[in-house]
SEZA-919784 format. One record per residue (C-alpha): x, y, z. Coordinates in steps of 0.2 Angstrom, whole numbers, plus 5000, padded with zeros to 4 digits. Layout:
# SEZA-919784
XYZ...
This chain:
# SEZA-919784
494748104650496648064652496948244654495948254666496748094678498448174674498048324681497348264697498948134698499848284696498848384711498948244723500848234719501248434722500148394737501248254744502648334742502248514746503448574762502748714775503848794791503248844809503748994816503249104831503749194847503949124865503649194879503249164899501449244908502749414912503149454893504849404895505549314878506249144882507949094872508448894870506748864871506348674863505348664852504748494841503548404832503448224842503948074834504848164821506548254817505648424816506148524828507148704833507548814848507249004850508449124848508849264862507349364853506149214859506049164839506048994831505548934815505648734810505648714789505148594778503748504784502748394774500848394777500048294788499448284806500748284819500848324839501848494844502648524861503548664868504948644883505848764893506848714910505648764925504148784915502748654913502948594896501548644881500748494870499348524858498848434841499348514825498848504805500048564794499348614776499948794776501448894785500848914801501249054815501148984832501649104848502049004863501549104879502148974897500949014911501249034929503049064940504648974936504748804943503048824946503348934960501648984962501248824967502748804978502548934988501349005001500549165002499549145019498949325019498149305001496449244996496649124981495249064968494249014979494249134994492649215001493249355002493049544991494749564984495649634969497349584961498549694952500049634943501649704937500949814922499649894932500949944946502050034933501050124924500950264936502650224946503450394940503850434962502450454969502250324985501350174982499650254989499250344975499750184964498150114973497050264974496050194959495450034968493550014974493450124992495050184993495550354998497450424999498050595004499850655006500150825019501550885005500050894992500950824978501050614983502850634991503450605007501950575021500550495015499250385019497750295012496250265021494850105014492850105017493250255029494650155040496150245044497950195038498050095057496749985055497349925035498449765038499949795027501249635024502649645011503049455008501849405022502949505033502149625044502549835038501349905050502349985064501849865080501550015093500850145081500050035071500350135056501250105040502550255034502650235015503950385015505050265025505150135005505450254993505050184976504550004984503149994970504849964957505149814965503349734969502549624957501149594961499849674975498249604983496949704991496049645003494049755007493549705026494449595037494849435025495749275031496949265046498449375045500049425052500249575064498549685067496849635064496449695048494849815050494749915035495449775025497249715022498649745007499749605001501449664992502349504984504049544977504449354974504549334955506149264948506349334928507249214917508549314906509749454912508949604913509649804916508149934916508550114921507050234923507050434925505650544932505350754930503950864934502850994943503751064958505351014953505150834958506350714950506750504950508050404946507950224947509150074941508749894941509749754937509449564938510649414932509149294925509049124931510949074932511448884932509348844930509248894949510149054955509749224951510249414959509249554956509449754963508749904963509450094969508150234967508550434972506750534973506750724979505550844975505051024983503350984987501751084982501651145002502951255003504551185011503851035010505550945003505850765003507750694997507050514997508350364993508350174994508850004989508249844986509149674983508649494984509649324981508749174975509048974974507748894967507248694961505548624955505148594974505948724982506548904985507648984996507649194997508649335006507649495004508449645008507549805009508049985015507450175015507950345021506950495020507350665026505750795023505150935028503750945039502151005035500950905047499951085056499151105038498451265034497051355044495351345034495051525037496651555024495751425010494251545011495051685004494151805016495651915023494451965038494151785041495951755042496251925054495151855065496051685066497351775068497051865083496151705092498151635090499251785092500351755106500051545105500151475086501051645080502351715091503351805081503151945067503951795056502451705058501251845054502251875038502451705034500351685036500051835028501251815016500951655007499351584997498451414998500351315000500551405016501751305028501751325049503751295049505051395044506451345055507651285040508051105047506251075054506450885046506050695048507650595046507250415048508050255039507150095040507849925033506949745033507849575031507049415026507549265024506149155016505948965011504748875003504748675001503548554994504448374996502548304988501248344980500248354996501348435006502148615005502848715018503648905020504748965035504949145036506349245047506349425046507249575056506549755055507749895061507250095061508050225069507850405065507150585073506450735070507150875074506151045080506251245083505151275100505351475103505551545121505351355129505351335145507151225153505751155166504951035152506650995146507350945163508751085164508951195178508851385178510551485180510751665187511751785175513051925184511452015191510651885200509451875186508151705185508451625168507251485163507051505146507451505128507451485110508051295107508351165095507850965101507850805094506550675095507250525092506550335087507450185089506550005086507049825080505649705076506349515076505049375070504849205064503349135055502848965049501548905036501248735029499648665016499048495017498048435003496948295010496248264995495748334976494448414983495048475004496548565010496848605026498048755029499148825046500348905052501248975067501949175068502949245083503749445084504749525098504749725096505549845106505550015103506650185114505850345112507050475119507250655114508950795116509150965117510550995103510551205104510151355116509851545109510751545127512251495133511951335146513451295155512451095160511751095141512350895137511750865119511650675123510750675138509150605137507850735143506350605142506650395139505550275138505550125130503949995121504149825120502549725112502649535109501449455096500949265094499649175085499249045075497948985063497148845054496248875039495048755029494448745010493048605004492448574986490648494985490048444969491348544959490148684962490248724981491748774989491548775007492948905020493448885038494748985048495049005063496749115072497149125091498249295094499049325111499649495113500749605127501049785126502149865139502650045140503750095153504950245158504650465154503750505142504050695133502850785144504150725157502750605163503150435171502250305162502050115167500850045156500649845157499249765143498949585140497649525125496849375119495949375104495149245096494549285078493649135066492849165049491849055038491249065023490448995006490848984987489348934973490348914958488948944945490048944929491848924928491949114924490749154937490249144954489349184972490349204990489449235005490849265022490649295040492149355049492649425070494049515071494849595087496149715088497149805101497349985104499150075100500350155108499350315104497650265111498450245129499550405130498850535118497050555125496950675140495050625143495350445142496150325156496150185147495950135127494949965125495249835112493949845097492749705092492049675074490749575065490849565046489749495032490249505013489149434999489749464981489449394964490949394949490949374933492249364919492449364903493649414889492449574884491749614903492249594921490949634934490949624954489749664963489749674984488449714998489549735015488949735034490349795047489649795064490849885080490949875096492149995107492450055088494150165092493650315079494550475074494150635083494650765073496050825081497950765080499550735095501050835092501750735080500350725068499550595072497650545074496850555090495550405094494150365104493050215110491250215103490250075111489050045095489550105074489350025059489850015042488549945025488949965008488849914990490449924979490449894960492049854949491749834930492749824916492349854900493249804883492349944873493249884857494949794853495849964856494650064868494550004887493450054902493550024920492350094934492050064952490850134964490650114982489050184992489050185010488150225028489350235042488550285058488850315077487250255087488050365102489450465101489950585118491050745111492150815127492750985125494151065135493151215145494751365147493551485155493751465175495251365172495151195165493751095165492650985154490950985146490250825137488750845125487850675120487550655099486550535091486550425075488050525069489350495054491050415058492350535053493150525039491950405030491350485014489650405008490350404989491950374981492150314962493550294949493250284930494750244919494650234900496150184890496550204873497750134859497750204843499150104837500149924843501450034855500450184861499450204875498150354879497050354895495950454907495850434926494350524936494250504954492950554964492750574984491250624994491150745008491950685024491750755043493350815050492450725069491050625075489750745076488850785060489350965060489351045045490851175050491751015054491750955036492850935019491850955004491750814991493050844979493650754961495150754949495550704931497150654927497750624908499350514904500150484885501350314885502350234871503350084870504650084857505649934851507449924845509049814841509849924853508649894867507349794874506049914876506150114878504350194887504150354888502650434895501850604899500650624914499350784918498750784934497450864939496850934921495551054927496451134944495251084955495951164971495251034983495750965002495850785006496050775024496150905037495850905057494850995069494751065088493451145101493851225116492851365125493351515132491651595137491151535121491251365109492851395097493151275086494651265074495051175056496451165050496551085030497850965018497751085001498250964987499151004972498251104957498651054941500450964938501350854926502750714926503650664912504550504911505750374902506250184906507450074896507549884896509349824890
């Protein structure tokens, strides 16, 4: 027996005195790996700080219970209670922004926790996946209802995205709540930021009109960009692109890490060219980016400094239909209903004839688009208490480019150039020439936001936003085939100038009840004015004076059923002024109107670690709807019209999957009716002259609205570092107009893409990705957007003309971190 009370004196003695370490790995939400990091055990000796690897290990700690903390300078500090009876592994990762900037600051055109509101969140490793050049549209072609299309066929240069069937016009777009959507087009030219995706970190999508924003009613819904992140330790990435159609990238980043626990720099300078898969359909893209931070626990201050330049080659005419069918009579025939108008030279019949699918209208060898745009902004967020936060925002917008085009035989009278007499008296009063159209704008603005928390459970949100644009449209004549003795290459044959001023304000309400309902008020006044004045390029004189007032509330309701999982139920009004397009652009128009719409969303989420699911049912109600009809202006852009009555309903799915530890699936649907109650198509008649016919259509589909669209994405990794997934897209068919007619249509289309990723670690380096992409595995020879036109002559003709989009194509890319 005294064997055995020696042996358990013995056991307990071992025990007492038995010593075990900590070790483990911190890190913050982004994955960056924090150095002088503290961490201890409280009350106690025991403690270490991280290396510049994010590593720490404290030794010799005897058993027993203790309290562990982690601190890092900016972060909220990490407590838990610990029991130490073995060597334990504890990985440190510190949620949320630096100094708590996502609390600090104020993303007014976002939709936080509570919002009742369909929306969808993408962060940085989402965004860089596929950031290999092509613009940022086809970064969010994979979200629920969204459509993108690019006139190059290959995701470079002009492209646009279109949501639940709405037009790039009507999709609110706000970098850093700061309006991109051009205030008289209304559009948003994604060739103008090259590579901005590099820089964003994080991107909200917004499906229907959503809470009160900055700049034009959001209709089709409204994307956030945010690039406001601070990273803690110096950074140096470089990343290099090469694929199909000689398309390369070159991008360098640099950032200094949070210097003195409050400043930090970071840049970016990014070259993109590529040939295009339309033939001459070139783009020599380059830009930059750079921003300079100051931040405390309570405040920030930002200068953002964002600047493109794109030169490409047009391709806007697209290619007729009649060529896509490959019936060489077909084509003849097109032929000969255009000889002498669209093809006016043998040029042009060998260069139709000549080419396949990639065909290209132009040929002239500098028919380009050179435009630089840059945007400052000047952004700073203060919370002096816990109630109160504020942000002030100043931002400055400049563009100024042209493009430049070949008219053959044109005649001096539309240019405002006198005819000359050569030595025999002759009348000359035409020629081939070279002009300029040229685009010079400045948007100034100011906007103001402040969040007042009136209790734990109410917050009341407003703000004020003001912008001034004005905008010369001018155009030269830079060369004659024929000497002209008056030719001034800087005179202005046609100068008119927009101006458009934007003011509104909004208040915006959030209540919790019973920590289960989470009631939503907003309400935003707009007051807008839109003045064109001076000769337009048809050497018309305009004088255009428009003045709107738009009140646009929402409300809305949140059941919070579990923590993971809730109910919203939204009504919105939104009104929205017509663009510089809708008043000059339609010859059978006077006058555009403003549009009205009436929203509803009502959606259920769920989360959880192994499955994500939303679910929404949409009603979007019109009036005085301004819809596409089919055919384009001179520049290549949509045509619209007034319908008095259209709608959009639809259900959209997102679900994702985690199949098993390795193997991930995500899938969204969207099905949709959108309909026209009475739509009146007007044809030009030609036959004696000019005239116009109308003919009335009922219940018909709004153009460019596809009735089904789905993504399906499955990723797999076989091992830690490498990463192998498959993309599907699939679009429904879509009509070119508003009539239903079945010659008027793009057929549905769908695409698999296949892409191969590895991270590799290193002493040398941070992180070294390289990755492989096939696009398009299968060749599907589809068209994503296109345009129409009827005119009779005797009879109905009607026209198509279509946007091919690239076959099969691949990209091959590196990035390393130093």
């Amino acid at each position: 027996m005294k064997y055995f009370y020696l042996i358990l004196f013995l056991f307990f003695s071992i025990s007492l005195s038995a010593q075990f370490k900590i070790s483990g790995v911190v890190k913050n939400e982004k994955g960056e790996l924090l150095d002088f990091t503290t961490v201890f055990l409280e009350g106690t000796n025991y403690a270490a700080t991280t290396n510049e690897k994010g590593r720490y290990e404290i030794k010799d700690i005897p058993l027993g219970s203790y309290s562990f903390k982690a601190m890092y300078f900016g972060y909220e500090p990490i407590k838990m209670p610990l029991v130490i009876n073995k060597d334990t592994i504890i990985n440190i990762t510190f949620l949320g922004e630096i100094f708590r900037l996502d609390q600090v600051e104020i993303h007014a055109n976002r939709v936080g926790e509570h919002g009742p509101f369909t929306r969808q969140n993408l962060g940085r490793v989402i965004l860089n996946k596929e950031n290999t050049g092509q613009d940022a549209t086809y970064i969010l072609q994979w979200t629920p209802s969204m459509v993108v299309t690019s006139d190059a066929g290959a995701g470079i240069g002009y492209s646009s995205m279109r949501l639940r069937g709405s037009d790039q016009t009507r999709i609110n777009v706000t970098l850093n709540d700061v309006p991109v959507n051009d205030a008289e087009s209304q559009n948003v030219f994604w060739v103008n930021m090259p590579d901005l995706m590099t820089s964003v970190h994080a991107v909200q999508i917004q499906r229907g009109v959503g809470p009160s924003t900055n700049g034009s009613s959001a209709f089709g819904g409204t994307v956030s960009l945010n690039t406001s992140d601070i990273k803690v330790n110096p950074f140096i990435d470089v990343s290099a692109s090469y694929g199909s159609f000689n398309t390369s990238k070159l991008s360098a980043q640099f950032g200094s890490g949070l210097m003195q626990s409050k400043y930090s720099i970071e840049g970016r300078i990014s070259m993109i060219k590529s040939d295009g898969y339309v033939d001459r359909a070139t783009a020599d893209l380059n830009s930059y980016f750079f921003t300079a931070s100051r931040v405390t626990s309570s405040s920030s201050l930002k200068l953002n400094i964002i600047s493109g330049k794109e030169v490409t080659y047009q391709a806007w005419n697209g290619v007729p239909e009649e060529k896509l069918d490959r019936d060489p009579q077909k084509l003849i025939d097109h032929y000969n209903l255009n000889k002498g108008d669209l093809y006016k030279t043998p040029a042009d019949s060998i260069n139709l004839f000549g080419s396949d699918r990639r065909y290209n209208y132009y040929t002239y060898p500098n028919q380009v688009d050179n435009y630089r745009q840059t945007h400052i902004q000047l952004i700073e967020s203060w919370m002096p208490s816990a109630k109160w936060k504020t942000k002030f925002t100043l931002f400055y917008t400049k563009g100024k480019g042209y493009f430049e085009e070949f008219k053959l035989n044109a005649k001096w009278s539309g240019y405002g150039i006198d005819p000359i007499f050569d030595e025999n008296g002759n009348r000359i009063d035409r020629s081939d020439i070279v002009r300029r159209r040229w685009l010079n704008n400045n948007l100034f603005g100011l906007r103001a936001d402040a969040v007042y928390k009136l209790s734990d459970k109410s917050e009341l949100q407003f703000g004020l936003f003001g912008s001034i644009y004005d905008g010369d449209h001018y155009g030269h004549v830079i060369k004659s085939s024929i000497t002209i003795p008056q030719l001034d290459k800087e005179r202005k044959y046609y100068d008119n100038t927009g101006t458009k001023k934007d003011f509104s304000s909004y208040l915006r309400w959030t209540h919790n009840i019973h920590e289960k309902w989470v009631l939503f008020g907003d309400v935003q006044l707009r007051l807008v004015s839109h003045n064109l004045l001076g000769i337009d390029k048809d050497l018309r004189s305009i004088n255009i004076e428009n003045q709107f007032t738009f009140v646009n509330p929402k409300a809305g309701l949140q059941y919070l059923i579990k923590p993971n999982q809730h109910f919203y139920l939204s009504y919105a009004i939104a009104n929205k002024e017509p663009s510089r397009g809708d008043f000059i652009d339609n010859v059978f128009v006077e006058n555009a109107k403003p549009e009205h719409l009436r929203d509803v969303e009502l959606g259920y989420q769920f989360k959880h670690r192994v499955l994500s699911f939303e679910s929404n049912l949409y009603f979007m109600k019109y009036k005085d709807q301004l819809v596409l009809t089919g055919e384009l202006n001179e520049v290549g852009a949509n045509i619209r019209v007034n319908v008095p009555d259209s709608y959009r309903f639809g259900w959209e799915s997102d679900v994702m999957v985690l199949l098993t530890d390795n193997v991930h699936l995500n899938f969204n649907t969207t099905l949709s009716r959108n309909k026209i109650k009475h739509f009146t198509e007007v044809i030009a008649d030609y036959t004696n002259g000019f005239d116009k016919v109308e003919i009335a259509h009922e219940n018909t589909d709004i153009s460019f609205s596809p009735s089904l669209t789905g993504a399906l994405g499955l990723v797999y990794r076989p091992i830690e570092n490498i990463e192998v997934g498959w993309s599907s897209k699939y679009v429904g068919s879509q009509y070119l107009d508003n009539t239903s007619n079945p010659n008027r249509k793009l057929d549905a289309y769908y695409f698999h893409n296949f892409r191969i990723a590895g991270d590799f670690k290193s002493k040398y380096w941070k992180s070294l990705e390289i990755s492989f992409e096939l696009r398009n595995i299968f060749n599907d020879l589809y068209v994503s957007n296109g345009y129409t036109y009827s005119y009779i002559v005797n009879d109905l003709i009607t026209q198509n003309f279509l946007y091919p989009q690239a076959g099969r194509n691949w990209m091959l890319g590196a990035r390393i971190s130093l």
